[in-house]
C-alpha positions as CSV (number, residue, x, y, z in Angstrom):
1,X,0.0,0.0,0.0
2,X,1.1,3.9,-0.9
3,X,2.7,5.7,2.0
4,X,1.0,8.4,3.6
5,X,2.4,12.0,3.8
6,X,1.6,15.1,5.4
7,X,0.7,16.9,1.6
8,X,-2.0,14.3,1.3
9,X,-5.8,14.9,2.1
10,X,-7.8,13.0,5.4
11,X,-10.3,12.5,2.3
12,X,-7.2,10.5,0.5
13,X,-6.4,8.3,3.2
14,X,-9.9,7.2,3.6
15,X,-10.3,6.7,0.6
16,X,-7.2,4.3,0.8
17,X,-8.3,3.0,4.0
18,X,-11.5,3.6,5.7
19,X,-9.9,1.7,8.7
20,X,-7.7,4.7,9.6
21,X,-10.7,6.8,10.7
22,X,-10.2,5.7,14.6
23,X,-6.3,7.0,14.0
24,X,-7.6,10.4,13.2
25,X,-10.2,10.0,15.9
26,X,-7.8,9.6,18.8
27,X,-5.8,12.7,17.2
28,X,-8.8,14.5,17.8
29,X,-9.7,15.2,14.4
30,X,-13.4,14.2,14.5
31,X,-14.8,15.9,11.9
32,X,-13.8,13.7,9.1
33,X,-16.7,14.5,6.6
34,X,-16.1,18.2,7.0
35,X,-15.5,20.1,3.9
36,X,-12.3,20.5,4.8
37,X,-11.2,17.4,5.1
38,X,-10.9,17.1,1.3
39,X,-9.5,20.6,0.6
40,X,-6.6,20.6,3.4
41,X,-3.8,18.4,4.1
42,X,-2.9,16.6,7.0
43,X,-0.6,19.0,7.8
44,X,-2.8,22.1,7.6
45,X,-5.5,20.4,9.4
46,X,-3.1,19.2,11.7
47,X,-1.9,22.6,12.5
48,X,-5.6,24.0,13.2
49,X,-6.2,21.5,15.0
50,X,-2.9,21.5,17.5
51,X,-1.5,18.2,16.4
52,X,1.7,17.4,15.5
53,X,1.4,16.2,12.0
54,X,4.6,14.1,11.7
55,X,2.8,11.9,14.8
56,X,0.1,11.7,12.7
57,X,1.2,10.6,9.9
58,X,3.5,8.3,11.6
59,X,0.6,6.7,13.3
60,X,-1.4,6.2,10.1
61,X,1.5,4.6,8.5
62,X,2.5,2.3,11.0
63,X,-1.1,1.0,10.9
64,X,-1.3,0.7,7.3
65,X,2.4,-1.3,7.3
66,X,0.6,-3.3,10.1
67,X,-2.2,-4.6,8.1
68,X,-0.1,-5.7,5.3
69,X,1.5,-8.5,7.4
């Protein structure tokens, strides 16, 4: 599976994997269908939201590498 970056969308990575919505959840980025979600990155969202995006992203990533053992 495609790695996840910061320039991508939260819309992208559902669409790659609607599994990683809990990830964003416990980031505290709950509103997932928000307009935004497919118009910023995960690094701008991440920075209106006060998360550290490189966590984020990290987190995403090490579930998707998790699911393809």
């Amino acid at each position: 599976m495609a790695q996840i970056t910061k320039d991508m969308t939260i819309a992208e990575v559902l669409m790659m994997d609607r599994d990683t919505a809990p990830i964003f959840m416990q980031f505290g980025m709950h509103c997932l269908g928000c307009p935004a979600s497919s118009g910023e990155s995960i690094e701008q969202a991440s920075a209106v939201h006060g998360i550290n995006a490189d966590d984020l992203v990290q987190a995403l990533n090490e579930f998707i590498q998790g699911k393809d053992k």
